[in-house]
N, C-alpha and C positions, 0 to 999 in steps of 0.2 A: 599879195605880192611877197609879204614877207615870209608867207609860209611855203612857197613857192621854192624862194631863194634856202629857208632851212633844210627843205628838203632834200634843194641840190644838193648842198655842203654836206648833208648828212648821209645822203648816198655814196657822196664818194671819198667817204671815209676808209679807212685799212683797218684790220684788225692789228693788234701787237704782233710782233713775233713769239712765239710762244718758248716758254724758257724751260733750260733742260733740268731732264727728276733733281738732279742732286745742287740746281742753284737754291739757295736760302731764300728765296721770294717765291718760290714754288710752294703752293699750296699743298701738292702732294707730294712734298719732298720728305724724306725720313721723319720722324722726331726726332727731339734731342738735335735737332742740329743748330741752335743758337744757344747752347748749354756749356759758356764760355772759351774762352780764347783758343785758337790749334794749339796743337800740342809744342810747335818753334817758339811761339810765343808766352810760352809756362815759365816760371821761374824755376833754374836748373836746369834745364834741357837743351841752351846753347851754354858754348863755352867762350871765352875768348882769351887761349892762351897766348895770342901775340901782345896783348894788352899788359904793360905792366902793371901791379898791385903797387898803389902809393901809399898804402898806409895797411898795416895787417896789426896794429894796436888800437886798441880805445882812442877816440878823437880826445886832446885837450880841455878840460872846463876852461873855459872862459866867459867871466861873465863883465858885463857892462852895466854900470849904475853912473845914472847921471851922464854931466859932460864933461 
């Protein structure tokens, strides 16, 4: 009985959908394509000039000993 019932289950299973050449989980997708971060996410490559600069000197030493 129980092999009965796996069998149904297992008949009427689906296959995945299958996933396109250039997703990263594709076996035959390029190489080199988990050979880090896009290129937006590089340092230098965005800018953010609406941002102001709060500080363009050397941060302060301050150190703390004790209480």
């Amino acid at each position: 009985m129980k092999l009965a019932v796996l069998l149904l289950v297992a008949g009427c299973a689906v296959d995945p959908p299958s996933l396109a050449p250039q997703h990263p989980a594709n076996p035959r997708a390029a190489p080199g394509r988990l050979a880090g971060a896009p290129a937006t996410l590089r340092a230098g490559v965005a800018t953010y000039q609406d941002v102001p600069a709060i500080r363009t000197d050397a941060p302060p030493v301050h150190h703390h000993h004790g209480s």
